[in-house]
N, C-alpha and C positions, 0 to 999 in steps of 0.2 A: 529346640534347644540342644546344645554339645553338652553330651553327662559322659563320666567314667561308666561303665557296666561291665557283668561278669554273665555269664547264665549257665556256668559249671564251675567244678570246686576244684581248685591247682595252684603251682605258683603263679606269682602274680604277672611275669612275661609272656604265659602260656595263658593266660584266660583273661586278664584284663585287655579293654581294648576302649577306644572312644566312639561313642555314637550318636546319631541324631534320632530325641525323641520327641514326641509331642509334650509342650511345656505344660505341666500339670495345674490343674485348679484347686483348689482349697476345697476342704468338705465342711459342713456344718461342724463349728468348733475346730478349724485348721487355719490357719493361716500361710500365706504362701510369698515364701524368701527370696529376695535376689541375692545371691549367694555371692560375699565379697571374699571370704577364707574359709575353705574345705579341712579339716584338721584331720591326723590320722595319728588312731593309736593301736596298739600292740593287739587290741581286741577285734581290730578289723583283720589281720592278720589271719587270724582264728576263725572268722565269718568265711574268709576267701577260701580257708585250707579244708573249711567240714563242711561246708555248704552241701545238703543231701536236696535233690532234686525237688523232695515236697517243698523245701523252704524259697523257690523262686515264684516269683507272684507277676502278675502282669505290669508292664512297664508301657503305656501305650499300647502301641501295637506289637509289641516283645515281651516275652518272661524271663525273666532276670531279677536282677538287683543292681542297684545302686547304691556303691557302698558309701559309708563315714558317716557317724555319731553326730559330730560335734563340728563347729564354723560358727561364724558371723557370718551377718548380711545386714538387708534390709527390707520390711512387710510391704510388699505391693499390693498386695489383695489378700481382702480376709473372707471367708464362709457365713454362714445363716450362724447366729447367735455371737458372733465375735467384735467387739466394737469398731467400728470404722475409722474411727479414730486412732487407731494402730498402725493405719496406712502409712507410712515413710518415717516408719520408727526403726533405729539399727537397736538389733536385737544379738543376744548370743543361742544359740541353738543346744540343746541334749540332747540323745539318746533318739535321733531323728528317722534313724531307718530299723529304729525296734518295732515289731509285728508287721514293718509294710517295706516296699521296697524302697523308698522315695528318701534315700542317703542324701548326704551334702554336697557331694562330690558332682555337682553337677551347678550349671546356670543359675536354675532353680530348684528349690525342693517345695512340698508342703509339709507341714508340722502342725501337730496338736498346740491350741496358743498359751498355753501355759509355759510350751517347754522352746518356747522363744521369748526368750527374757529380756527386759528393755535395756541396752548397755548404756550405763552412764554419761555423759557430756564428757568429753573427752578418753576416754578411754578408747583404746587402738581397737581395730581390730586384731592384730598381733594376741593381744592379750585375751583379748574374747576368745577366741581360738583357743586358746590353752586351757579353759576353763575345761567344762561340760565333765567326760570322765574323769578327768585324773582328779578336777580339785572336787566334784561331789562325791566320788569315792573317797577323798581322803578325809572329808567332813562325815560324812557314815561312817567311818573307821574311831575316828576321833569321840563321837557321841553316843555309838551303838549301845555303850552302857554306861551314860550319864555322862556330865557336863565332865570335860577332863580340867577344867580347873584344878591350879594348885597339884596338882598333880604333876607328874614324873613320865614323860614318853617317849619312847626310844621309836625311831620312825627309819625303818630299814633303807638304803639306798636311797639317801636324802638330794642326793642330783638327779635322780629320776622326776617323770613327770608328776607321779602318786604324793613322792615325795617332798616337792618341792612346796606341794600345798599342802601336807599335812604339817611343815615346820611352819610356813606364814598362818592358816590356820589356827593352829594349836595355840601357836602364840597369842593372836586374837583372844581365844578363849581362856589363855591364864596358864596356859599349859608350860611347863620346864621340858624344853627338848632337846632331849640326844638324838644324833643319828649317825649312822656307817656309812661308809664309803670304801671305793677300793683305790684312789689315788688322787693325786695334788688335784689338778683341775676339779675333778668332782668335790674336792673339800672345800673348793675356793666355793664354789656353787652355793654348798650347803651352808658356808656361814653366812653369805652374802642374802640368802633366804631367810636368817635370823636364827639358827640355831646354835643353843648354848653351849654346845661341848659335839665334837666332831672328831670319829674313831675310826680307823684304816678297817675296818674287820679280820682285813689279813693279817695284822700283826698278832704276835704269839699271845702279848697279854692285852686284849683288845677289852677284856672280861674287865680284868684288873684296871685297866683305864677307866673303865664307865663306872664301877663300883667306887674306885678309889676318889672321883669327881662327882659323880652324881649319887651316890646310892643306889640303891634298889629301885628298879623301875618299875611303874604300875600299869602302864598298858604297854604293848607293841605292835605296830600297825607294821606290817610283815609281807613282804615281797616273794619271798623265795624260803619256805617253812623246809624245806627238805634239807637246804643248805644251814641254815642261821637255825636251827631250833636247838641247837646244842650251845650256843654264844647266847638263842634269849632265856633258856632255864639258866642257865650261869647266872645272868643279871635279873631277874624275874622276881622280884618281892612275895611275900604271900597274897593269895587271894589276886596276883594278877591277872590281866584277860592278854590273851596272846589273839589280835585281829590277822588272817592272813586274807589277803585277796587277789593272788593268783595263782595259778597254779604248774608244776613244774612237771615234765617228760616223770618223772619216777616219785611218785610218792611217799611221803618220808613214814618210817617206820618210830612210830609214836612209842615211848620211854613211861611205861603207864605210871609205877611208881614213882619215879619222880614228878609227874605230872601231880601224883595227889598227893605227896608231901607238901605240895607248894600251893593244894588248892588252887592250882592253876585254873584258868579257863581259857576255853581256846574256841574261837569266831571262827566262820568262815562267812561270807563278805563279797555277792556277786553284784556288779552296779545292775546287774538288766532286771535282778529279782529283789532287788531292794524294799523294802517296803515304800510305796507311794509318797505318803505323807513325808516319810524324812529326807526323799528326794525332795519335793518342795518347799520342806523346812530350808537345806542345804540350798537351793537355790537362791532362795530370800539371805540366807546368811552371805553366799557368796556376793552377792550385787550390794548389799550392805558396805562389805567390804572394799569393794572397789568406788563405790562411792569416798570412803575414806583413805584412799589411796593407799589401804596394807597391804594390796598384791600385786606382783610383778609378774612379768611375764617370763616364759622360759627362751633361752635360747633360739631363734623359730628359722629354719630353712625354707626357703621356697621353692614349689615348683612349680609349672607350667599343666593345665589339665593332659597335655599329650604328653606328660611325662610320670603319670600318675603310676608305670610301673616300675621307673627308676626309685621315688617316692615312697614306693611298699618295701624296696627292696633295702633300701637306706634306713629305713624303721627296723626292719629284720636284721639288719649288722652291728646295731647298738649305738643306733646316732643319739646323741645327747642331745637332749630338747627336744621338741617339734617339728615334726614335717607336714609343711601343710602345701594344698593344691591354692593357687595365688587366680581369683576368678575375676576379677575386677576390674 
């Protein structure tokens, strides 16, 4: 089979490449994908650039990786303990190339069968594709401490992909959501995702817009804490949780007293070290969801496997939406 792989850590022109491997088989409790959309996000990025030498594992007859989380497809073959009955089910994939190499980005992958999820009757692949990290992060972010119903949630950089699902999300759960943005398009994004009040960040009183409309906000699910944690103690209610989940080039220098006037609390929120269980909570929530047709898909680009290092490079300049590899 034709897979993307890497088998050292660099930009993506300089070490990604296509190759031919031997098509993988399922293990007990794995099941094994024809991969219809390879999805990529900000955190393969991060896999490509720190990859240290121990973390390549055998790829066939090669040591490497093969990168990307997250895709659709369809189960061809399942392992010793997995129902057979799964065979020719389209599934949406998570978190596929965490502890092994065997990423989406290729023909086929294998996958633990938990974490190929059965995608509803009709739903796109487009849409399955966008799932996996951005909306089970933004379901952990949402829940990490307790049902956000009724509640007040300011969701950073609501055109992003994190984003996009913590406002459809949120709302689901009862949640009232703000979110920032830095310009028209992206605002258009974010109401068209269901969000009740939609702020420039840039502007001078961006504070004063969110207080003045929503009040005091009780969680915020947080993009970029080095930037925004002066705009969320502004709007930051008492006893808020500030969730952040990623991380930026310089680390923000934490304001302690204000922090404990406000009884703040402040998350931090990896998808790969999630707790287990509220992964699979967030999966059953998500496929719920799309059953009921509350989630849309993002924006999605396509490309070609042999272009999978135009693909990274277009992720790395701030495309809006999804870039996915098109295998089908």
């Amino acid at each position: 089979m034709r897979a993307a792989f890497h088998d050292t850590a660099g930009p993506a022109r300089s070490v990604l490449r296509v190759v031919d491997v031997e098509r993988p088989e399922p293990a007990p409790g794995q099941v094994r994908v024809r991969v219809a959309l390879s999805a990529i996000n900000p955190g393969d990025m991060y896999l490509r650039l720190h990859s240290a030498p121990q973390d390549f594992q055998p790829v066939g007859e090669r040591t490497g990786r093969i990168p990307h989380q997250d895709g659709t497809g369809t189960i061809d073959a399942v392992g010793a303990g997995v129902d057979p009955s799964r065979i020719g089910e389209r599934v949406w994939l998570w978190m596929a190339g965490a502890g092994h190499p065997w990423g989406t980005a290729a023909q086929w992958t294998v996958i633990p069968s938990e974490q190929a999820v059965a995608l509803p009757d009709g739903i796109s692949d487009e849409l399955g594709a966008c799932l996996g990290i951005p909306a089970m992060t933004a379901h952990w972010c949402l829940h990490a401490d307790g049902s956000p119903r009724a509640r007040t949630v300011l969701v950073a950089a609501g055109a992003g992909a994190v984003g996009h699902y913590a406002i459809e999300l949120g709302r689901i759960a009862g949640a009232r959501i703000v979110t920032t943005v830095s310009g028209p398009e992206k605002a258009a994004l974010a109401r068209a995702a269901g969000a009740d009040l939609v702020v420039n960040y840039r502007d001078a009183d961006a504070a004063q817009q969110i207080l003045h409309a929503a009040g005091p906000v009780d969680r915020i699910i947080e993009v970029a804490l080095t930037d925004n944690l002066g705009l969320d103690l502004a709007v930051a209610g008492p006893g808020a949780t500030v969730v952040t989940y990623a991380a930026q080039p310089e680390d923000p220098t934490l304001p302690v007293f204000p922090l404990m006037w406000s009884n703040l609390a402040l998350r931090f929120a990896l998808f790969l070290t999630a707790p287990r269980d509220a992964l699979l909570r967030a999966a059953t929530a998500i496929t719920a969801a799309l059953r009921e047709g509350t989630l849309t898909p993002l924006p999605v680009r396509s490309f070609g496997l042999d272009d999978v290092a135009d693909a990274h490079e277009a992720v790395e300049s701030g495309l809006i939406g999804k870039a996915v590899l098109d295998l089908r």
